[in-house]
C-alpha positions as CSV (number, residue, x, y, z in Angstrom):
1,X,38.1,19.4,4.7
2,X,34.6,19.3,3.4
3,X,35.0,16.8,0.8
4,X,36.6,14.8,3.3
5,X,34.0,14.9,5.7
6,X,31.8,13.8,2.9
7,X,33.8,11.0,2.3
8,X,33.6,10.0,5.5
9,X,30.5,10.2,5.6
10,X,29.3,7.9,2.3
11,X,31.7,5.3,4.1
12,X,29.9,5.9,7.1
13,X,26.0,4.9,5.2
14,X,25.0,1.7,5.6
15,X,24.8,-1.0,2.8
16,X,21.6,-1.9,1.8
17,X,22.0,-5.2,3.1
18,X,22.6,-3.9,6.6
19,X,19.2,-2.3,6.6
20,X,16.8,-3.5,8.5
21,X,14.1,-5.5,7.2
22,X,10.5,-4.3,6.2
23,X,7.1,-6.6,6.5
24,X,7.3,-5.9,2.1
25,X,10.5,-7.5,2.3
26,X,9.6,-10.2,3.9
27,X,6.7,-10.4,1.9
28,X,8.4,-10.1,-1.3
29,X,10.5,-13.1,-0.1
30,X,8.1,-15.4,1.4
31,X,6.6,-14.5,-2.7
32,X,9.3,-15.7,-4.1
33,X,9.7,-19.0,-2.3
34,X,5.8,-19.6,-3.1
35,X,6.9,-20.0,-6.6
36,X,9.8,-21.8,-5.8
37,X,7.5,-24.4,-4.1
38,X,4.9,-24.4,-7.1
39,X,7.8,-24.5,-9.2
40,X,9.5,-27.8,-7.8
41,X,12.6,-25.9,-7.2
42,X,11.7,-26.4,-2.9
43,X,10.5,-29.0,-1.0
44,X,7.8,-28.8,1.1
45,X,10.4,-29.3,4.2
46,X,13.1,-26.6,2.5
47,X,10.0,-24.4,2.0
48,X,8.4,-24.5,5.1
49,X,12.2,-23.9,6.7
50,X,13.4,-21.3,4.4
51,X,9.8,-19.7,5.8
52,X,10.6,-19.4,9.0
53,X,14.2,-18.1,8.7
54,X,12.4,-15.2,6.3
55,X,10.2,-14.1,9.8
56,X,12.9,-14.3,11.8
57,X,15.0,-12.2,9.6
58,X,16.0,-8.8,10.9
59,X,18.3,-7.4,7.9
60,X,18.0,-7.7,4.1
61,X,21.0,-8.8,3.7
62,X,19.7,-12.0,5.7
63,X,16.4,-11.9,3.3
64,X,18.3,-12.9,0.4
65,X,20.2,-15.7,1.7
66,X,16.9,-17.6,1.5
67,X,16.7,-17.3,-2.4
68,X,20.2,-16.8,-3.3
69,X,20.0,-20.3,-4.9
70,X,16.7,-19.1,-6.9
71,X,16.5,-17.9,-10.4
72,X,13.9,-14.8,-9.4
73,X,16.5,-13.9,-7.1
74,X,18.9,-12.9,-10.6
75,X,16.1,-11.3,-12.4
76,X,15.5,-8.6,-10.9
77,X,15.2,-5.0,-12.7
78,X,17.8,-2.3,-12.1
79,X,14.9,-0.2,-11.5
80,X,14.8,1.3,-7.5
81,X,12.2,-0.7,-5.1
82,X,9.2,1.4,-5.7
83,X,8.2,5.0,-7.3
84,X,8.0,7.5,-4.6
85,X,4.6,9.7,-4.5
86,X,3.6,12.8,-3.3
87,X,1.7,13.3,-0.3
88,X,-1.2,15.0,-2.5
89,X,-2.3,15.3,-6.0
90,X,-0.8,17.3,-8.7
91,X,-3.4,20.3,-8.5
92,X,-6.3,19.7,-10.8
93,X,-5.5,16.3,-11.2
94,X,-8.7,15.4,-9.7
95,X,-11.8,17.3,-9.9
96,X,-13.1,19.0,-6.6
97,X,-16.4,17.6,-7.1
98,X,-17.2,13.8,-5.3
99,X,-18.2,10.8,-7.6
100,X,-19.9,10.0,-4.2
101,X,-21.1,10.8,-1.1
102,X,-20.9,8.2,2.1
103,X,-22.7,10.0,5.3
104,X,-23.5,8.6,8.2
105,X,-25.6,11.1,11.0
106,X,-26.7,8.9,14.4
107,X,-26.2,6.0,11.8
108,X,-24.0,3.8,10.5
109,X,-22.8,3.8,6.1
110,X,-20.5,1.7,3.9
111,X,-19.0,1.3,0.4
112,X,-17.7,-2.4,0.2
113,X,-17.2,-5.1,-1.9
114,X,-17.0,-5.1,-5.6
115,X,-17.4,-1.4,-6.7
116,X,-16.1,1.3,-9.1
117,X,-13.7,3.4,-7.3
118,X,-13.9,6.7,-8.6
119,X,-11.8,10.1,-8.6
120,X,-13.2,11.0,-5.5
121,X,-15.2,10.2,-2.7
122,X,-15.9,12.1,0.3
123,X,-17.1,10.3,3.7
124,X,-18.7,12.1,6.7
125,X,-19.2,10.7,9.9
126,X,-21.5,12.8,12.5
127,X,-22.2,10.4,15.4
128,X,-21.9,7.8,13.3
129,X,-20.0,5.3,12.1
130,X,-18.4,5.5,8.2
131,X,-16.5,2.1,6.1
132,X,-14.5,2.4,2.9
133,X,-13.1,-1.0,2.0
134,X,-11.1,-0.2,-1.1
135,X,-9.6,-4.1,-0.6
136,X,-11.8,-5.6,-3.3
137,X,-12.8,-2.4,-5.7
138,X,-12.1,-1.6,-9.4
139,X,-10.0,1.0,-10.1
140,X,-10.9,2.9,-12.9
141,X,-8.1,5.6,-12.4
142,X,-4.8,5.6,-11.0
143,X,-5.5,7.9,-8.3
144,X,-8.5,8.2,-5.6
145,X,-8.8,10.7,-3.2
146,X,-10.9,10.3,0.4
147,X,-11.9,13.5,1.8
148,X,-12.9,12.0,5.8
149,X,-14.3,14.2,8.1
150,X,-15.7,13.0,11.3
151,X,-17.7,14.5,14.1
152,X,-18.1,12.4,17.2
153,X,-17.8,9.7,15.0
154,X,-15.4,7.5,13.1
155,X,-14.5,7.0,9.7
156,X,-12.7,3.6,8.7
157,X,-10.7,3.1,5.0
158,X,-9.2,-0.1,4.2
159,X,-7.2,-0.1,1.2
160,X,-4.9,-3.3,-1.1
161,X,-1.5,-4.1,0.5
162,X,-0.1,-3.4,-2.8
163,X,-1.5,0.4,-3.7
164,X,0.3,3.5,-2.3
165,X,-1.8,5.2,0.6
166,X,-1.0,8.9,1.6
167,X,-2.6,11.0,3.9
168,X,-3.1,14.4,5.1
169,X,-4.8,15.5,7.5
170,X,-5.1,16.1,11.4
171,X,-7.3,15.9,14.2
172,X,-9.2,18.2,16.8
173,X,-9.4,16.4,20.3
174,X,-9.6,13.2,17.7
175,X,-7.4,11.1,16.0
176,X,-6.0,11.4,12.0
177,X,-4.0,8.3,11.5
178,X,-3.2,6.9,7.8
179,X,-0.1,4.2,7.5
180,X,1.7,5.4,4.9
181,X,2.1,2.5,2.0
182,X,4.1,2.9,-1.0
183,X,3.8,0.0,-3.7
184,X,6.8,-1.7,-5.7
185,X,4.7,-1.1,-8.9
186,X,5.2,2.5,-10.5
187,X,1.3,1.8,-11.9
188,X,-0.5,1.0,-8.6
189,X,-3.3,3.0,-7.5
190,X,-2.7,5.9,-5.2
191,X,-4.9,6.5,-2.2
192,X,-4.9,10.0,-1.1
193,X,-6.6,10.6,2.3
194,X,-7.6,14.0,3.1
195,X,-9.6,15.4,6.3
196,X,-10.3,16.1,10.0
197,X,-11.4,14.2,13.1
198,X,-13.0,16.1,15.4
199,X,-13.8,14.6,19.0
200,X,-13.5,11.4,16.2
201,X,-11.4,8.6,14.5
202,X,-10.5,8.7,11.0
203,X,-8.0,5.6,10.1
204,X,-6.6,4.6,6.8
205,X,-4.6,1.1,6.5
206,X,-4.0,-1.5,4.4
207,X,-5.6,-4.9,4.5
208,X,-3.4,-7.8,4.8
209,X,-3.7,-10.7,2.4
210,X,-6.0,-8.4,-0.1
211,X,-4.5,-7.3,-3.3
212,X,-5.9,-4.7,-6.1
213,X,-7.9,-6.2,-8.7
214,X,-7.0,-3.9,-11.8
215,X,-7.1,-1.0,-13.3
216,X,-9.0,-0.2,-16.4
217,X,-7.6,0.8,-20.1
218,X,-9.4,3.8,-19.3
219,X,-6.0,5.3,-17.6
220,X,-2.9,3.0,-18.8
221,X,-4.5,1.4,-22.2
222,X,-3.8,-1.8,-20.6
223,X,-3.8,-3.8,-17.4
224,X,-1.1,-4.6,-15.8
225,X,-0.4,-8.8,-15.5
226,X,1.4,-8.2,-12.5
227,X,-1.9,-7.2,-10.7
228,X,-4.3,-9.3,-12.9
229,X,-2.6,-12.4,-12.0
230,X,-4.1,-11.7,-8.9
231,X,-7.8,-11.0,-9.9
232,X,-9.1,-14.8,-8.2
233,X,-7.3,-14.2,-5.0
């Protein structure tokens, strides 16, 4: 009986063409047929069409029709979609003491730009206003930790569209909110967000249209090309 049941049940999952699609997919697509265009494989008419059936797409399986024809739609590894990551660091993986401090009492602090990411950072917000814009640092280490805590006031973290985020935290009265990312690359950055809003706002999202730079030798002994090639975007 049970091992019928559980038959029944693996008949019963859906194929993962039948799943619906996710804004990566459709960004991993749209990718695809970039090249296709730069490549002189598409038209700009078949690309711009092909486009538009890609955002209007509600399954995979509908996803791939648009590069079936496509030689990166045969190449792909037989690796899963991306790494899955812990909600928190290994303990001791990163020391308790901040690289940095961002505080901002009655007052208003940032950390944008082009700047070193370290281990960790920790950002507090009293009355005040607090911005972490990861979208155009250097990391030097695979993962980054964000303690947030904000008091009456409101702490803001933007990170690549193509690093893993995590979060863990909660609010008091306030709001915790962190959209969980994960990246297709096993050796993207991780951005653990840690902390408490109380009577404030901590948010942690990706920004759209910003990739990470790279990563030092310091951690991998190399940078990976996949993220370099996007170092002028």
């Amino acid at each position: 009986m049970d091992l019928q049941k559980h038959a029944q049940q693996e008949t019963a999952a859906p194929r993962v063409t039948e799943l619906r699609a996710s804004d990566a997919d459709r960004d991993r697509i749209a990718d695809i047929l970039r090249d296709a265009l730069g490549e002189g494989r598409l038209t700009a008419e078949e690309h711009a069409e092909r486009v538009e059936g890609v955002l209007n797409a509600k399954t995979v399986g509908e996803l791939e029709v648009f590069i079936q024809d496509l030689p990166a739609a045969h190449q792909r590894s037989a690796a899963p979609a991306y790494t899955p990551v812990p909600p928190r660091p290994e303990p001791g993986a990163i020391p308790a003491e901040a690289d940095a401090n961002v505080v901002a009492v009655f007052s208003s602090a940032a950390r944008k730009g082009r700047w070193r990411a370290g281990r960790r950072l920790h950002a507090y917000a009293v009355f005040g206003t607090v911005e972490i814009d990861l979208s155009e640092a250097i990391f030097e280490y695979q993962q980054v930790v964000i303690k947030a805590v904000s008091v009456f006031g409101d702490v803001q973290i933007c990170v690549p569209e193509n690093v893993s985020l995590r979060g863990t935290g909660g609010g008091v009265l306030g709001n915790f909110e962190v959209d969980t990312l994960d990246s297709v690359d096993s050796e993207a950055p991780v951005v653990y967000v840690d902390g408490w809003a109380v009577l404030g706002n901590v948010e942690a999202r990706p920004r759209r249209g910003k990739l990470v730079a790279d990563i030092l030798d310091r951690v991998h002994q190399k940078v990976d090309r996949t993220l370099r090639k996007h170092l002028d975007r």
